[in-house]
C-alpha positions in Angstrom: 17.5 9.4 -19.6 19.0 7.1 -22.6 16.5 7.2 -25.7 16.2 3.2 -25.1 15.2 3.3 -21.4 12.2 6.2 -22.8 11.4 3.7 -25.6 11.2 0.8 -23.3 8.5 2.3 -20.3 6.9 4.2 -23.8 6.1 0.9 -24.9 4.8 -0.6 -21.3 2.4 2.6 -21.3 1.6 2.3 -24.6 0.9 -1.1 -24.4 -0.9 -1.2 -21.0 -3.4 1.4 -22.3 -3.9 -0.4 -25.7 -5.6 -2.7 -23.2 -9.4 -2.0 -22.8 -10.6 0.2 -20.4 -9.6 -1.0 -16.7 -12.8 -1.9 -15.7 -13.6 -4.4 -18.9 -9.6 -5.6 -18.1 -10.5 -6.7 -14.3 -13.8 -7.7 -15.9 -11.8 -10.0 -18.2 -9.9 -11.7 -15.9 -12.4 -12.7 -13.7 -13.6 -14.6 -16.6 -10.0 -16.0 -17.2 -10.1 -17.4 -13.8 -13.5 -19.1 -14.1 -12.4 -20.6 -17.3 -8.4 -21.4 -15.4 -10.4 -23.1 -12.7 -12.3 -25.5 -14.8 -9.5 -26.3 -16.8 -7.2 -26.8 -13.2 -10.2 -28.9 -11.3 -10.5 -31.2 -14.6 -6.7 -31.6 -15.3 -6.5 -31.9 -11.3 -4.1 -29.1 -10.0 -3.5 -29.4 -6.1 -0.9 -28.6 -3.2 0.0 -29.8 0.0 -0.4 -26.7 2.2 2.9 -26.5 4.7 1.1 -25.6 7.7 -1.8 -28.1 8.0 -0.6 -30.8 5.6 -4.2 -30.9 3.9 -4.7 -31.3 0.3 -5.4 -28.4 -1.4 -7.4 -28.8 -4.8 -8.3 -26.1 -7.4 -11.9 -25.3 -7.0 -14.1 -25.1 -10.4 -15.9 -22.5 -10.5 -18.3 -22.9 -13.1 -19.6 -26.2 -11.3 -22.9 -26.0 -9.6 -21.9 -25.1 -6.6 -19.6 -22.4 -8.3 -22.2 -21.0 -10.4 -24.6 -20.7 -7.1 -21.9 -18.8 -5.0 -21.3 -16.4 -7.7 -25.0 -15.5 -8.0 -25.3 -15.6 -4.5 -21.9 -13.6 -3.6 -21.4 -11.0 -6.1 -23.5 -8.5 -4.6 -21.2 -9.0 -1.1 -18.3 -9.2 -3.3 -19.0 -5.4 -4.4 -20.0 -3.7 -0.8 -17.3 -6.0 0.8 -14.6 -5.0 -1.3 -11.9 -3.8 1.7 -10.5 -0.3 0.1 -14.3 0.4 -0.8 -15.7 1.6 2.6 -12.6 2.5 3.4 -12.7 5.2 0.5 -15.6 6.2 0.8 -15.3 7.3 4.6 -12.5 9.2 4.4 -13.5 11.3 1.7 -16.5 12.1 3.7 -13.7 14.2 5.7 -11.6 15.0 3.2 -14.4 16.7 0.8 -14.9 19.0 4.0 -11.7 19.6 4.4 -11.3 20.4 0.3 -14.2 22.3 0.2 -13.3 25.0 3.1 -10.3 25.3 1.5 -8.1 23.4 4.5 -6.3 21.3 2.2 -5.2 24.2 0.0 -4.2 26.7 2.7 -2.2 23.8 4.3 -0.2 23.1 1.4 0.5 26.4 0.5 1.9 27.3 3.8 3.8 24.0 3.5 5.3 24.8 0.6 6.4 28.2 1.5 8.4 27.0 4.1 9.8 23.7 2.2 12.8 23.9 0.1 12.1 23.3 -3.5 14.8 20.3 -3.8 13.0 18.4 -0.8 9.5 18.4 -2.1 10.7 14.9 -3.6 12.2 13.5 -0.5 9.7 14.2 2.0 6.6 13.4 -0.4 8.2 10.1 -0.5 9.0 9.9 3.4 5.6 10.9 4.1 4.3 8.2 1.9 7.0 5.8 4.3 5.6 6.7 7.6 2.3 6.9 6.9 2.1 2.9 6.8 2.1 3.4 10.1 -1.7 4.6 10.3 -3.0 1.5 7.6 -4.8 2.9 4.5 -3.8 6.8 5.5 -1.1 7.1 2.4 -3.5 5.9 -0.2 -6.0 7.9 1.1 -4.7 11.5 1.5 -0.3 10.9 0.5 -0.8 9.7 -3.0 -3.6 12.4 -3.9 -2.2 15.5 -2.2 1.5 14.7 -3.6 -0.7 15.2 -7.1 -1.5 18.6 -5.8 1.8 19.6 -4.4 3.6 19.0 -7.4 1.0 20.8 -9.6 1.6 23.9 -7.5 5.2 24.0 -8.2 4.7 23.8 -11.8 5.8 20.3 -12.0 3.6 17.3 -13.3 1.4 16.4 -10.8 1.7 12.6 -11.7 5.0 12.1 -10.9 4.3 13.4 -7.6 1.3 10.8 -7.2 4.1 8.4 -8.6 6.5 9.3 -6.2 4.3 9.2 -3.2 2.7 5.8 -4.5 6.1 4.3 -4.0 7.1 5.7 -0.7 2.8 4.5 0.6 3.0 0.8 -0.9 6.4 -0.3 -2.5 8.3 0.7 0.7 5.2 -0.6 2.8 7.6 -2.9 5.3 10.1 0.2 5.5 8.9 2.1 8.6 10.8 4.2 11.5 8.0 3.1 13.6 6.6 -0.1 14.5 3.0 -0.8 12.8 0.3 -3.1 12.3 2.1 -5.3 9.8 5.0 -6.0 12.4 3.2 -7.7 15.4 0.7 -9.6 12.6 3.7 -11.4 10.5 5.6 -11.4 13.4 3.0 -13.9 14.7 2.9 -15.8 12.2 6.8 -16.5 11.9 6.2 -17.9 15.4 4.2 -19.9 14.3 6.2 -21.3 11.5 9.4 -21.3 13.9 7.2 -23.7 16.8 7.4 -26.7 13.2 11.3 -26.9 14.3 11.3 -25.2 17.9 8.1 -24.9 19.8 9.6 -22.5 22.7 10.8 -20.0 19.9 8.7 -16.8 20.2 9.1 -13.7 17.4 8.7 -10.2 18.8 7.0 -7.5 16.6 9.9 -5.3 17.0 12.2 -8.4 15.1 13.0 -6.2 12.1 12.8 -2.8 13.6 16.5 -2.1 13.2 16.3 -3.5 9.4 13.7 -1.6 8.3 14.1 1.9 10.3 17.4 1.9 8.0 15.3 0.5 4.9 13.2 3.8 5.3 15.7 6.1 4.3 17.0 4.2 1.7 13.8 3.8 0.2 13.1 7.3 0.4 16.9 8.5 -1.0 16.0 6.0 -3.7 12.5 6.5 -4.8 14.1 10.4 -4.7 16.6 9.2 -7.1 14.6 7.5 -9.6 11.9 10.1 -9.3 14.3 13.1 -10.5 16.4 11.3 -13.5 14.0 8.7 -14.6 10.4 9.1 -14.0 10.3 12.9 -14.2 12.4 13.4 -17.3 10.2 11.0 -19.1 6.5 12.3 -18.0 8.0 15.5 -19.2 5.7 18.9 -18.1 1.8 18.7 -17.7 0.1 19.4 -20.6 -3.1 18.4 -19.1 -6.3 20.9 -18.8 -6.2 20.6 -14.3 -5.5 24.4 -13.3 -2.9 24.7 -11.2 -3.1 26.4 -7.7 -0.6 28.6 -7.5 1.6 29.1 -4.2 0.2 32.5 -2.6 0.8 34.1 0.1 -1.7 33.4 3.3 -4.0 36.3 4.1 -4.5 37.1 7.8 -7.9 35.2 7.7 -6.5 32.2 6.4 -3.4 32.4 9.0 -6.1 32.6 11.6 -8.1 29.9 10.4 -5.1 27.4 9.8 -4.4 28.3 13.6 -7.9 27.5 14.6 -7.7 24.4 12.6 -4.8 23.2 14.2 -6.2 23.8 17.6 -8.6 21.6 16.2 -5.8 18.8 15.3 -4.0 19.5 18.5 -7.5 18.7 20.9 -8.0 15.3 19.2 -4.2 14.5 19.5 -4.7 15.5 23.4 -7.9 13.3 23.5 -6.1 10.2 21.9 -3.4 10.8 24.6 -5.8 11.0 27.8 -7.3 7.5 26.3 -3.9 5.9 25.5 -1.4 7.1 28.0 -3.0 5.6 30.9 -2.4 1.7 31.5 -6.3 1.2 31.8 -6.8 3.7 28.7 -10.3 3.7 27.1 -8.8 3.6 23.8 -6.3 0.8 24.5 -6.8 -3.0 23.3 -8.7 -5.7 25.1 -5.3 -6.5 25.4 -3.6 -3.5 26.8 -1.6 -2.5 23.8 -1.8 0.8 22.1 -0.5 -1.0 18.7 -3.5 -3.2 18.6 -5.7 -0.2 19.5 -8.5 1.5 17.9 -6.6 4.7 17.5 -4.2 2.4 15.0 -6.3 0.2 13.9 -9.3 2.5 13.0 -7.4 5.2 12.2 -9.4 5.9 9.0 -12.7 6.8 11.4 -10.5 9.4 13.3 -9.5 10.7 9.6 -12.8 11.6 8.7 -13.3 12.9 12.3 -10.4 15.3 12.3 -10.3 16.3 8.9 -14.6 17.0 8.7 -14.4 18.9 12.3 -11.0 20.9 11.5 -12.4 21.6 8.0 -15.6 23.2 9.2 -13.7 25.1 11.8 -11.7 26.6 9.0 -14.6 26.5 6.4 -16.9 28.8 9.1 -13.6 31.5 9.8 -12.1 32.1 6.3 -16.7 32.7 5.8 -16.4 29.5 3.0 -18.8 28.3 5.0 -21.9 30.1 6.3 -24.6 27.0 7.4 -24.6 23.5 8.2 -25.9 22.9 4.7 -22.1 23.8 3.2 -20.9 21.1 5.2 -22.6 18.3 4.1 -22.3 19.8 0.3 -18.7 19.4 0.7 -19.2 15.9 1.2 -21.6 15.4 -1.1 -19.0 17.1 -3.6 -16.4 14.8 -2.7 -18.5 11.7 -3.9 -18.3 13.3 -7.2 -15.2 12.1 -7.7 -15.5 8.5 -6.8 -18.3 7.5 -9.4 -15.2 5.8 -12.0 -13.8 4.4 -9.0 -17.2 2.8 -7.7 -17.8 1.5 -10.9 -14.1 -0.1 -11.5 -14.3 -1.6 -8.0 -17.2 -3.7 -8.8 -15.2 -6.0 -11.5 -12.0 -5.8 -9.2 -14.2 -7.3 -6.3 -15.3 -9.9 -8.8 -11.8 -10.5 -10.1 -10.7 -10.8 -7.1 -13.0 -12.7 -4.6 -13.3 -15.6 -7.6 -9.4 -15.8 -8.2 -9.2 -16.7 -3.9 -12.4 -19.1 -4.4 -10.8 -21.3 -7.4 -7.2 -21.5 -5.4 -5.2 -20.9 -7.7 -3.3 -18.2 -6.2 -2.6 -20.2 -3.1 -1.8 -23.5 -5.4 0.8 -20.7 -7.3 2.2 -20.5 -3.7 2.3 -23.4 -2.1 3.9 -25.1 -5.8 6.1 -22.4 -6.1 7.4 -22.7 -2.4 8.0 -26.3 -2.9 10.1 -25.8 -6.1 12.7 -23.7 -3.9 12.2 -26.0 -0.5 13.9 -29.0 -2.7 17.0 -26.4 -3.9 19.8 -26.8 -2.4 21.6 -23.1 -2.3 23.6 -21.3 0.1 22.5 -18.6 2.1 23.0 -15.3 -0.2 21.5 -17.0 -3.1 18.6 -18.8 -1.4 18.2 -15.0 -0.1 18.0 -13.1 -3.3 15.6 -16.2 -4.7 13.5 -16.2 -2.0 13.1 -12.1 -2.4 12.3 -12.5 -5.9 9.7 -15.4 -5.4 8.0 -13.6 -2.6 8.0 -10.3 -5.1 6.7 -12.7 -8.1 4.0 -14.0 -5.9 2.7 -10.9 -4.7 2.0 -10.3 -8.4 -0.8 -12.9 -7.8 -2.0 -12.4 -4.2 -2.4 -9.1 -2.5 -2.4 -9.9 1.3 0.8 -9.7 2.7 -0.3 -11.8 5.7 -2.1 -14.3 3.6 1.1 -15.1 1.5 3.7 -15.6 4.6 0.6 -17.6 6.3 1.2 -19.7 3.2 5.3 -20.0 2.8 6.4 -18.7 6.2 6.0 -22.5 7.0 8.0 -23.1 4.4 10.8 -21.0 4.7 11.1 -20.1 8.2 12.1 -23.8 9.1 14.8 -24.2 6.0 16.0 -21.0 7.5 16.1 -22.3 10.5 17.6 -26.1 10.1 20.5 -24.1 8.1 21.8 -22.0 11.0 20.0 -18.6 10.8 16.5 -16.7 12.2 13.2 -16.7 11.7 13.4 -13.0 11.9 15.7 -13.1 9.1 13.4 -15.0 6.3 10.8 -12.7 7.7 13.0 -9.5 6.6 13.6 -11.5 3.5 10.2 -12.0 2.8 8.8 -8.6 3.7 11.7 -6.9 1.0 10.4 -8.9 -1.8 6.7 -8.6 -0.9 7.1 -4.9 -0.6 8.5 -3.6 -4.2 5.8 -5.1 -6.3 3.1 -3.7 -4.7 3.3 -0.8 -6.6 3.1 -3.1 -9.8 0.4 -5.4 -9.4 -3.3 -4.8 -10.5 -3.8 -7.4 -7.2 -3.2 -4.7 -4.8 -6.4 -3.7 -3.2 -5.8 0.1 -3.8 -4.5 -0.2 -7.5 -8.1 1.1 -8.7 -8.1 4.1 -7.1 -4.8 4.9 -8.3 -5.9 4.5 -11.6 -9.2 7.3 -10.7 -5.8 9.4 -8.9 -4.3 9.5 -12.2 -7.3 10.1 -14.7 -7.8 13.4 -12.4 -4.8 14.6 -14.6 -4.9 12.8 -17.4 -8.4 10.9 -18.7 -6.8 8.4 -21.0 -4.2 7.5 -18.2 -4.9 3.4 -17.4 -3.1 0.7 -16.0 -0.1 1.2 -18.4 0.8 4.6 -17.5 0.7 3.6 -13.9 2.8 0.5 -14.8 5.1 2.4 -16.6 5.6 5.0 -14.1 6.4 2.7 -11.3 8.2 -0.1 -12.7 11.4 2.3 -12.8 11.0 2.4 -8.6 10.0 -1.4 -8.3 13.4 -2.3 -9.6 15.2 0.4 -8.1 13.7 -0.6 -4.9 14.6 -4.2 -5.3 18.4 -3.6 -6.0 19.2 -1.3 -3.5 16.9 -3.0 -0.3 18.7 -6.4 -1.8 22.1 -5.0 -1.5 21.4 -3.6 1.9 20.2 -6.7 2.9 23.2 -8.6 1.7 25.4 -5.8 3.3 23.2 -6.3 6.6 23.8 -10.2 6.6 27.9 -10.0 5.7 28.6 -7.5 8.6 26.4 -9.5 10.9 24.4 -7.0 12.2 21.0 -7.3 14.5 17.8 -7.4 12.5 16.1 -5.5 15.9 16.4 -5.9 19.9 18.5 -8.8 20.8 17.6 -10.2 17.3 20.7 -12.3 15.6 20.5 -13.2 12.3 21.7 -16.8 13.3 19.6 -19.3 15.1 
C-alpha cells in the first residue's frame, strides 16, 4: 500500500479515537441534537413529506413537552433499543455453544478442510448470505471471522473487518431472496400507484441484480481485504491467545457428529412445519418468507446453538450437570457489560435524533434538491446512489429512508421512461455501502465491543478506518456494474425491465 493511503486511514484512526470514549461520543450527540432541535424549531426548519403532503416541522426537544418525554422515555429507550434483546438472546446460545467447546471444534475442522487463500472469500460470502436470516451475521459472522483469522496467525480484526463488510455493506447483495426484498418492494409499489395505480412490485424485482452483486461484493471486499486493509493493520500484537488449528480427537469427531444430528433434527423440524401448504410455521399469510422461521430466526439461534452445545458439551465430558449449562450462559454475559453500557447513550442518541425530525427533514430537503435537477439517466443514477449512501449516514432504517424518498424517486423514474424496480436497485446500492460507516447503524456498538476483544483502545476510529477502504471499494465497483447492467439492458429480476 502507498505510504500516503497508510497515512491517510492512520489519521481517520487516529483521529476517531482521539474522540472520547464511544459511549461519552453517542452521549454527546444526543445533546447536539437537543440543542439542533431548538435551534431548528426557533429558526423554523420544515418539509413537505412526498407521500402524504403534510407539513413536517422540527420538533424542539427541550420544550415542555420534550423535556417530559425524555424523562418519561429514556428508560424504554434503553430496554427498547432493537439490537439490545436481540444480543442478549443469542448469546444465551452462543455462550453454550462457546463454553462446550462447539464453536472451537467447528472451526478447527473447518479450517482444516478450507484452503488457506479462501478463508477471505468465504468469510466475506458468509457474511453475504447470512442477510438472509436478519441479525444472524452480526451476531455469530462478524465475531467468529475474529476467531478464524486469529487461528491462522492472521489479525483477527481484519477478519471481523472483512466479515463486517460482507454482513452490512453488502446487506442488499443476496443469492437469496430475504426480508428486505418483499418489505421495500412494497413500498416502491406504493410510490409507483402516485403515477400508476395498477403497477404492482414483486419481492423478487432485483433478484437478478443482486444475486450477481453478491459475488462482486465478495471478490471485492476480498480484494480490498488482502492489499489494503491487511497490509495496514499489520500482525496482532495484542495479548488474545490464539487457538491453534489441531487436529480433532475421536471424542471431539464424535461429538461434532452428535452435534450435527442435533442441527440436522431442527432443520428436519423446520421442514415438516414449512413444506406443507397449511405449515404450522408458515405466515398468517401462507408465505414461508414472512414466517417465523425467517423472521424469528434469532430465537431458533439460541435454540440450536444452546441444545447442540450441550449435546457436545455432555460427550467431549465439558459438561457434567445441568449447572454447566446455565454457567455457560452466564459466562457469556460477561462479555456484554461495555456493550450494555454503550447501548444506553446510543438508545438515547438515537430515539431523540427521530423525535426532533431532523433526520427525516435531512431527507425529505435533500430529496427535493435532486427532484428539481434536471439530469439524464446515468447521472441522476450515480447522484441518487450517492444521496441515498449520504443519508444513511443520518438514518439507519433502510425501510424508513425509501418510505421517505421512494415517493420521490420512483415517480421521476418513472415519468422519464424507466422502472420502479430500477430506482429501487439504485437506492438499495447506495444505502448498502455506508452501513458499514455510520455510527447510526443499530449494530455499530457492538462492533466496537467486537473489536475491543482484541484490542482495548480500539473505538470508532479504528472501525472507521478499517472499513472506509471497503465502503468506497464497494461503491465503485456495484456503481459500475450497475451502469454496465443499465447500458446492456439487462432484467433487474423475473420479467423485470428496466424501462417502464
Amino acid at each position: 500500500m502507498e505510504k500516503s493511503q497508510k497515512g491517510f486511514f492512520h489519521f481517520i484512526e487516529k483521529t476517531g479515537n482521539a474522540l472520547p470514549h464511544p459511549a461519552i461520543l453517542f452521549g454527546l450527540f444526543a445533546l447536539a441534537t437537543l440543542a439542533m432541535s431548538a435551534v431548528g424549531s426557533l429558526l423554523g426548519w420544515y418539509g413537505v413529506h412526498p407521500a402524504t403532503g403534510e407539513q413536517v416541522d422540527t420538533v424542539n426537544l427541550l420544550s415542555r413537552e420534550g423535556v417530559h418525554r425524555i424523562i418519561l422515555e429514556m428508560v424504554s429507550n434503553y430496554t427498547g433499543f432493537a439490537p439490545l434483546g436481540v444480543v442478549m438472546v443469542a448469546l444465551l446460545g452462543i455462550g453454550v455453544a462457546e463454553t462446550s467447546g462447539l464453536i472451537n471444534a467447528a472451526i478447527n475442522a473447518m479450517l482444516i478442510k478450507t484452503p488457506a487463500k479462501a478463508i477471505t472469500f468465504m468469510v466475506i460470502f458468509t457474511g453475504l448470505i447470512s442477510n438472509v436470516a436478519s441479525d444472524l451475521g452480526y451476531i455469530l459472522i462478524i465475531p467468529l471471522a475474529g476467531a478464524i483469522f486469529h487461528s491462522v496467525g492472521r489479525n483477527p480484526i481484519v477478519g471481523m473487518s472483512a466479515a463486517f463488510a460482507g454482513v452490512s455493506g453488502g446487506f442488499s447483495a443476496n443469492i437469496f431472496i430475504g426480508t428486505i426484498d418483499p418489505l421495500l418492494a412494497g413500498l416502491s409499489t406504493e410510490a409507483a400507484n402516485i403515477i400508476d395505480p395498477d403497477y404492482y412490485v414483486t419481492p423478487t424485482a432485483n433478484y437478478y441484480f443482486m444475486a450477481v452483486s453478491t459475488f462482486l461484493i465478495a471478490i471485492t471486499g476480498t480484494v480490498v481485504t488482502v492489499k489494503w486493509v491487511e497490509p495496514r493493520l499489520g500482525k496482532y500484537t495484542g495479548d488474545v491467545e490464539r487457538e491453534e488449528i489441531a487436529q480433532q480427537t475421536e471424542l471431539e469427531k464424535k461429538g461434532l457428529k452428535r452435534a450435527g444430528l442435533v442441527f440436522l433434527g431442527w432443520f428436519v423440524l423446520f421442514a415438516l412445519g414449512l413444506i406443507p401448504e397449511n405449515g404450522i410455521l408458515r405466515a398468517n399469510d401462507g408465505s414461508i418468507l414472512h414466517s417465523p422461521v425467517i423472521k424469528g430466526f434469532i430465537t431458533l439461534l439460541f435454540l440450536m446453538t444452546a441444545s447442540a452445545g450441550a449435546v457436545y458439551g455432555y460427550t467431549v465430558g465439558k459438561f457434567k450437570k445441568a449447572d454447566d449449562v446455565i454457567t455457560g450462559m452466564n459466562d457469556s454475559f460477561k462479555t456484554l457489560v461495555a456493550y450494555l453500557v454503550l447501548v444506553f447513550f446510543a438508545a438515547q442518541f438515537v430515539a431523540w435524533f427521530r423525535w426532533s425530525n431532523l433526520g427525516l427533514l435531512l431527507a425529505i430537503n435533500g430529496a427535493d434538491v435532486l427532484e428539481k435537477s434536471e439530469i439524464s439517466l446515468i447521472p441522476l443514477v450515480i447522484i441518487f446512489a450517492a444521496f441515498a449512501a449520504f443519508l444513511n449516514l443520518f438514518m439507519g432504517s433502510a425501510s424508513a429512508k425509501w418510505a421517505i424518498i421512494g415517493p420521490v424517486f420512483v415517480p421521476i423514474f418513472m415519468l422519464l421512461g424507466y422502472s420502479p424496480e430500477l430506482s429501487q436497485a439504485v437506492y438499495r446500492v447506495g444505502d448498502s455501502v455506508t452501513n458499514i460507516i455510520t455510527p447510526m447503524m443499530a449494530y455499530f456498538a457492538l462492533i466496537i465491543v467486537y473489536f475491543q476483544k482484541y484490542d482495548k483502545k480500539a473505538g470508532i476510529g479504528t472501525i472507521i478506518a478499517c472499513m472506509t477502504p471497503f465502503s468506497i471499494a464497494f461503491f465503485i465497483s456495484w456503481m459500475l456494474l450497475l451502469i454496465g447492467w443499465i447500458l446492456i439492458e439487462l432484467p433487474l429480476g423475473p420479467g423485470v425491465s428496466l424501462f417502464y
